[in-house]
Wavefront OBJ file of the C-alpha trace (Angstrom):
o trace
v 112.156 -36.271 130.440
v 109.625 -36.556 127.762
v 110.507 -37.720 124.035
v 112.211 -35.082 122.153
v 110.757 -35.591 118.741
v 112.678 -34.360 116.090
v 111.596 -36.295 113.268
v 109.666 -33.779 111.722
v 107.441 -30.661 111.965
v 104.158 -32.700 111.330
v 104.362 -34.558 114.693
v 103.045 -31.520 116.440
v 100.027 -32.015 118.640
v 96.974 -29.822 118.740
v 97.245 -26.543 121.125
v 94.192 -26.756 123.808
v 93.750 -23.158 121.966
v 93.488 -25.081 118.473
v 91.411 -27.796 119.975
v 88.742 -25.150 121.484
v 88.805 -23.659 117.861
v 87.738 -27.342 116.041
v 85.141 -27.984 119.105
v 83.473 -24.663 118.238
v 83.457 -24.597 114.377
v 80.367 -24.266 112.844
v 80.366 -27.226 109.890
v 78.578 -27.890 107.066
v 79.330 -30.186 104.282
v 82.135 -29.630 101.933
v 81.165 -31.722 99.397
v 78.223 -29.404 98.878
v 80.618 -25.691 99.238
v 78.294 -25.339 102.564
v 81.181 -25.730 105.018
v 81.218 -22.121 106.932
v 84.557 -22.977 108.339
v 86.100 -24.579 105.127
v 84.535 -21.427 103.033
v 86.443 -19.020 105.348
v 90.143 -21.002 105.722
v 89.647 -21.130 101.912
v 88.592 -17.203 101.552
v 91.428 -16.175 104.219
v 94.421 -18.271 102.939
v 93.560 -16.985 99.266
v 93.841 -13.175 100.284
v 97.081 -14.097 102.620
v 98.687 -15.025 99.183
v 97.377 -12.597 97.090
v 95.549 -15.275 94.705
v 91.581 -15.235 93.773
v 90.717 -18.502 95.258
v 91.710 -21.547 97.064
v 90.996 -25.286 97.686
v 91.050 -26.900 100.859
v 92.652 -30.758 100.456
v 93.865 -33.314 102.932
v 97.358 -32.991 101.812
v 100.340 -31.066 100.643
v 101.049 -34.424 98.417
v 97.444 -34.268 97.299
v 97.362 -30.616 96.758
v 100.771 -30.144 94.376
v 99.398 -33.677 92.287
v 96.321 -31.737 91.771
v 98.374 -28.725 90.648
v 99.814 -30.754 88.266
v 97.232 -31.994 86.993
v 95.199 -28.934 86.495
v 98.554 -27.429 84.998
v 99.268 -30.259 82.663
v 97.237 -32.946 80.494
v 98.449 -36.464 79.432
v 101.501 -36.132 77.547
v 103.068 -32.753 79.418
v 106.072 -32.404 81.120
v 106.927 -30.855 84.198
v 110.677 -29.365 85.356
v 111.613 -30.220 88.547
v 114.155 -30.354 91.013
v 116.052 -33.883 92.106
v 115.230 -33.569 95.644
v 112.060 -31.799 95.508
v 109.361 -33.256 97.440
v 106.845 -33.048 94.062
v 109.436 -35.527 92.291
v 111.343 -37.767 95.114
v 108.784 -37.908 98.303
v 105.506 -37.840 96.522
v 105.539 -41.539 94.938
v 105.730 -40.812 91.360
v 101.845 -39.684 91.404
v 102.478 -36.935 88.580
v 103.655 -39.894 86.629
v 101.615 -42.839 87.715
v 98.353 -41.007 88.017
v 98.503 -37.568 86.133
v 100.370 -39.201 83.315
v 102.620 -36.195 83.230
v 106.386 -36.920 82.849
v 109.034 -35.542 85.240
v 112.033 -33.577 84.048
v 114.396 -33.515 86.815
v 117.559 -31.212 87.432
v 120.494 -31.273 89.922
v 120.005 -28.932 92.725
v 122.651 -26.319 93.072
v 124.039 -25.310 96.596
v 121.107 -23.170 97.631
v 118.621 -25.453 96.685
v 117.561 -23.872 93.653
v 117.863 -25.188 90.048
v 120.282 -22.888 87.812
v 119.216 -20.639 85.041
v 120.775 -21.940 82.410
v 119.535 -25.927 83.318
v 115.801 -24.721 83.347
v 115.960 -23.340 79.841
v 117.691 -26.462 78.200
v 115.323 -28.568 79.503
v 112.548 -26.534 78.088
v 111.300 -29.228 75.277
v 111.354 -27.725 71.776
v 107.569 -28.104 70.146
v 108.125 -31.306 68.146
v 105.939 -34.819 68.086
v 109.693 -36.453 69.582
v 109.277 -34.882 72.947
v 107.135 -34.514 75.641
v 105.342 -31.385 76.020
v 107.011 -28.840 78.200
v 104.178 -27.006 80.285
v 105.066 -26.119 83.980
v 107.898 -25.595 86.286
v 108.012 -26.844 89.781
v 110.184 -24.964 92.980
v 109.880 -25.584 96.539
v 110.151 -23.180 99.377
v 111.894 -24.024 101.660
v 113.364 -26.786 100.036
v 115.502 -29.111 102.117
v 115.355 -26.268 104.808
v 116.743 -23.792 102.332
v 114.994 -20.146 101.455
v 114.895 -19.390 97.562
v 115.975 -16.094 97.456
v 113.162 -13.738 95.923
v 115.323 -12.316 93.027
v 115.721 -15.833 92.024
v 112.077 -16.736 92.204
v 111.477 -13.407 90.392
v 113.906 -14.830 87.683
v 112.974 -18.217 87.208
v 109.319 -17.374 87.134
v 110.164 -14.730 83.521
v 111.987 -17.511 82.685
v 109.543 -20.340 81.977
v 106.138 -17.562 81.201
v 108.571 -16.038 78.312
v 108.693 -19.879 77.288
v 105.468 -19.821 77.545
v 105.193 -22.797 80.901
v 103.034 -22.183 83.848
v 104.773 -21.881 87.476
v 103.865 -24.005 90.479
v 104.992 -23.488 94.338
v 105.280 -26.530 96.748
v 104.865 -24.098 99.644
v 105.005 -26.807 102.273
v 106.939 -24.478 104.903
v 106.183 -21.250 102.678
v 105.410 -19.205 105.908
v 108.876 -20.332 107.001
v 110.080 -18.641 103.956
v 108.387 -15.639 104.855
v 109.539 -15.279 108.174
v 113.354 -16.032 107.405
v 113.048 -13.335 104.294
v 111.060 -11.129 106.345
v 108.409 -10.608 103.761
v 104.545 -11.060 103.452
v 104.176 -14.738 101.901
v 102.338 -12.974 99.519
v 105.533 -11.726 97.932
v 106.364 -15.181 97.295
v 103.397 -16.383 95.985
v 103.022 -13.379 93.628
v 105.523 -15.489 91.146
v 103.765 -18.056 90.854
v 100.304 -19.739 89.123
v 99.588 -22.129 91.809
v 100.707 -22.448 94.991
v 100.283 -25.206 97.729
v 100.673 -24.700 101.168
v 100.692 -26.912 104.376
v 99.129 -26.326 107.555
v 100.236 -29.352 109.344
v 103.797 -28.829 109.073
v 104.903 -25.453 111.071
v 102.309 -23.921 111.337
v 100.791 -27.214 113.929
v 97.318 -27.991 112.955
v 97.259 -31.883 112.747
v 95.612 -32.228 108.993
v 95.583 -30.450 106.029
v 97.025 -28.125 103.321
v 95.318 -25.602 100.645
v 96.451 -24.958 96.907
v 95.631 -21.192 96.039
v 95.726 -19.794 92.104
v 93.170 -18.189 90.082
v 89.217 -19.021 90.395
v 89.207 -20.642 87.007
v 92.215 -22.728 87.915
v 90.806 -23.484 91.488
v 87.567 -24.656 89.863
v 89.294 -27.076 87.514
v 91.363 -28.532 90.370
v 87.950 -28.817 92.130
v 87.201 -31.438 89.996
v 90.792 -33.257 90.600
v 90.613 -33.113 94.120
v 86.848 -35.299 94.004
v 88.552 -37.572 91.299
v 91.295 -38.226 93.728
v 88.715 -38.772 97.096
v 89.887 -35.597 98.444
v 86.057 -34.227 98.918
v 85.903 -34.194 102.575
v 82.487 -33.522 104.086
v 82.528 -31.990 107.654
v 85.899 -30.517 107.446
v 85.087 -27.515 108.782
v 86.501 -29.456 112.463
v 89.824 -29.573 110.280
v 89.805 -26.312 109.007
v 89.252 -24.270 111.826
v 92.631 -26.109 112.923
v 94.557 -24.254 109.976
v 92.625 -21.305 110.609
v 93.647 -21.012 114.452
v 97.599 -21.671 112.941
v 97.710 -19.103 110.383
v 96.060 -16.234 112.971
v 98.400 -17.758 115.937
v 101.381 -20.208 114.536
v 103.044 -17.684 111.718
v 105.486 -15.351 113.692
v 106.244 -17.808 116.066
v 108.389 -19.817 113.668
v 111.094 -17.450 114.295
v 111.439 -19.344 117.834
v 111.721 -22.760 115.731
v 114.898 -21.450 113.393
v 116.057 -20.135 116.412
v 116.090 -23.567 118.341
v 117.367 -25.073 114.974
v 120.849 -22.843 115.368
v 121.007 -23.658 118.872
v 120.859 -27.131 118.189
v 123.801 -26.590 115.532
v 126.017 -24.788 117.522
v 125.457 -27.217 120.380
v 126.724 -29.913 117.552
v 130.097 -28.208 116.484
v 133.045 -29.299 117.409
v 132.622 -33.147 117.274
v 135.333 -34.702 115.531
v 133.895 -36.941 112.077
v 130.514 -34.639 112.773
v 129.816 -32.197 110.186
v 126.375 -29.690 110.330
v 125.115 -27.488 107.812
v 124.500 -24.339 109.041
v 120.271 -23.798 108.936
v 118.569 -21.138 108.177
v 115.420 -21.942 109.136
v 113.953 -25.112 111.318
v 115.581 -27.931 109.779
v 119.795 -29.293 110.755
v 121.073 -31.699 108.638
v 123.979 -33.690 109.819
v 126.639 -35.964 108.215
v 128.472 -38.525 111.122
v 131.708 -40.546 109.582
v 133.103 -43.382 111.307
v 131.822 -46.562 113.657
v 129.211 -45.007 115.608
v 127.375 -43.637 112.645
v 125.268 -46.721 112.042
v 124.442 -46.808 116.349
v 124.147 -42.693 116.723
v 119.801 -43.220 115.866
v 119.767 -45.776 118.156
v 121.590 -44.573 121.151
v 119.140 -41.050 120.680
v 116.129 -43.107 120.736
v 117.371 -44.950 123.726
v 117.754 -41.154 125.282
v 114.177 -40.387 124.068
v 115.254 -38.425 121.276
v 114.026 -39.063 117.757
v 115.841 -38.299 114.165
v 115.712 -39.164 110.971
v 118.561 -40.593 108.519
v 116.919 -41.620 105.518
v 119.485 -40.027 103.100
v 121.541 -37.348 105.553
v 120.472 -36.732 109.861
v 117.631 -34.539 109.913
v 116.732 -32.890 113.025
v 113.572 -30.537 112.727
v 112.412 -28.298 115.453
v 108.664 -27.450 115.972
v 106.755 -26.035 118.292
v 106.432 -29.096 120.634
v 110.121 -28.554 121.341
v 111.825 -25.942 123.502
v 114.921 -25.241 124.802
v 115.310 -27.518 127.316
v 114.713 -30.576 124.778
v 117.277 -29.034 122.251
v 119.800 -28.829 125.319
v 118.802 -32.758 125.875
v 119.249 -33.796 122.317
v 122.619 -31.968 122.273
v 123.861 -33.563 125.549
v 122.614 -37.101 124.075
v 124.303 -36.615 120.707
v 127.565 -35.400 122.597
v 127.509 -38.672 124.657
v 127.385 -40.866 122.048
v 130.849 -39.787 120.796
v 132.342 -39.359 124.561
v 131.850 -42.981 125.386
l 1 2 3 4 5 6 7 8 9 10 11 12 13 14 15 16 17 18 19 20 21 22 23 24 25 26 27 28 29 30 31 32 33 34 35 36 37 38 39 40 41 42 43 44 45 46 47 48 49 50 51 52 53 54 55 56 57 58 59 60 61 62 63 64 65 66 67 68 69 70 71 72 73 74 75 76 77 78 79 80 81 82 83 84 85 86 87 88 89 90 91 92 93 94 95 96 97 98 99 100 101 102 103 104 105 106 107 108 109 110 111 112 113 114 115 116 117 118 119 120 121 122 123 124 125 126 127 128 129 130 131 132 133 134 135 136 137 138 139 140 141 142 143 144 145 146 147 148 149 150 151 152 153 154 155 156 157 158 159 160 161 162 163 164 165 166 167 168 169 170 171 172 173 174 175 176 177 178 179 180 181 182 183 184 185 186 187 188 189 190 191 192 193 194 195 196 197 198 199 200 201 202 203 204 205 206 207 208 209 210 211 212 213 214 215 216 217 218 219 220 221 222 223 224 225 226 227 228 229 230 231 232 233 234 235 236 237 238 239 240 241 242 243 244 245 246 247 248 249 250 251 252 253 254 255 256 257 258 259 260 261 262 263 264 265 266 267 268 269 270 271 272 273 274 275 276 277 278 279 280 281 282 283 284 285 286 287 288 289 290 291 292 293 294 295 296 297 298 299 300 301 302 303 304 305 306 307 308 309 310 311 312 313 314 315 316 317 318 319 320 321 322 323 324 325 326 327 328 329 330 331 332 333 334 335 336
């Protein structure tokens, strides 16, 4: 049987669909704004979210630092979740390169940060402190949908304080689908927004931060500081383009798999599993033959993370049949 990778979302291969669709793009450079392809990706994932303009970047990483960097100058602060990719998973860049300091809250249960947390860590306007300018969420965030009156809260929050608002929007569309709104009705709450199209949505490079044209144009010129100017990348963007016209509704099937693979896990005594709720399981193994459970899957050709918890993500480059493999494999290890 072939690997079952579920590692992550971004080890998805090309479609022969999306590969026709990067042989065929007409390219220009870039650089220069002349990229056709790049021009339209850029033009199209703007309107999807309901913003006035958008940059194209090689990154989701590269796209929120930019964000932040546009957002804040030396000196700022921004608020930020413990666990959110922008803080933990993104090598301190923010800090290291934007000189803008971190402000990071516990989580609550949901994945969002509470109310009351956001506001106290709003900086009063005094030489002592570090100057309080934007507000970070993620969605999804560990897996987790933000609910939209909570977004819708949050956001009046930090404006009323007078902070900007940025999305990491890695696995926005995800968001959408589970919600079962336009992503545009998440975006609408926030300044900036990034967004990834090599995560579910299966092209193999790239991500776009959307927000208005004035913002966009600043972050321009962070994306070249940061050698993000890509010349040709009209081959990469016609990629992203073929996902967000073919790979959006069809996330669906992946939370679907994801709850198939969690039922398929119940039941195992010292195995606990969060229930999903949209493409990513997360699963906590007490006893023995925790430390040899990664091995014994690999040895089965089926691949998971366990960098802080087991993380099983589905994708489209697994089915059914793989999910039904990885459960049988998992079961195994604990009937021997």
């Amino acid at each position: 049987m072939k690997t079952v990778d579920l590692r992550s979302d971004t080890v998805t291969q090309p479609t022969p669909a999306m590969r026709e669709a990067m042989m065929r793009a007409p390219l220009g450079d870039d650089v220069f704004g002349d990229d056709p392809t790049v021009n339209a990706l850029q033009e199209r994932i703007a309107a999807m979210l309901g913003k006035e303009a958008a940059l194209f970047v090689p990154t989701g990483t590269q796209g929120n630092l930019i964000a932040t960097m546009t957002h804040c100058q030396r000196g700022d602060e921004y608020i930020v979740g413990q666990f959110a990719h922008t803080y933990r998973w993104e090598g301190g860049g923010a800090a290291v390169l934007g000189s803008v300091q971190p402000q990071p809250l516990e989580h609550q249960g949901d994945g969002s940060l509470a109310l009351k947390d956001i506001e106290a860590a709003i900086k009063p306007d005094d030489a002592h402190f570090a100057r309080s300018r934007l507000l970070c969420l993620e969605n999804t965030i560990g897996g987790k949908v933000l609910p939209m009156v909570y977004m819708a809260q949050a956001a009046e929050l930090v404006r009323r304080r007078g902070l900007a608002t940025h999305l990491d929007g890695a696995r926005l569309f995800n968001a959408s689908v589970k919600l079962g709104v336009p992503a545009r009705d998440i975006a609408k709450h926030f300044d900036s927004v990034s967004v990834c199209f090599s995560k579910g949505l299966g092209a193999p490079v790239g991500s776009a931060l959307v927000g208005p044209r004035d913002f966009i144009k600043q972050a321009h010129r962070a994306r070249k500081m940061l050698g993000g100017g890509m010349r040709q990348a009209g081959v990469l963007a016609a990629a992203a383009l073929h996902a967000l016209e073919h790979h959006i509704d069809r996330l669906a099937d992946d939370h679907a798999l994801a709850q198939r693979l969690a039922d398929g896990l119940q039941g195992i005594t010292g195995v606990t599993v969060e229930p999903p709720q949209t493409n990513m399981v997360f699963v906590d193994v007490a006893g023995e033959k925790a430390q040899t459970l990664l091995p014994h899957l690999k040895s089965c050709g089926v691949l998971a993370t366990g960098l802080y918890r087991l993380r099983f993500v589905t994708h489209l480059d697994v089915d059914a049949a793989g999910i039904d493999h990885a459960i049988r494999s998992f079961r195994d290890h604990f009937n021997a």
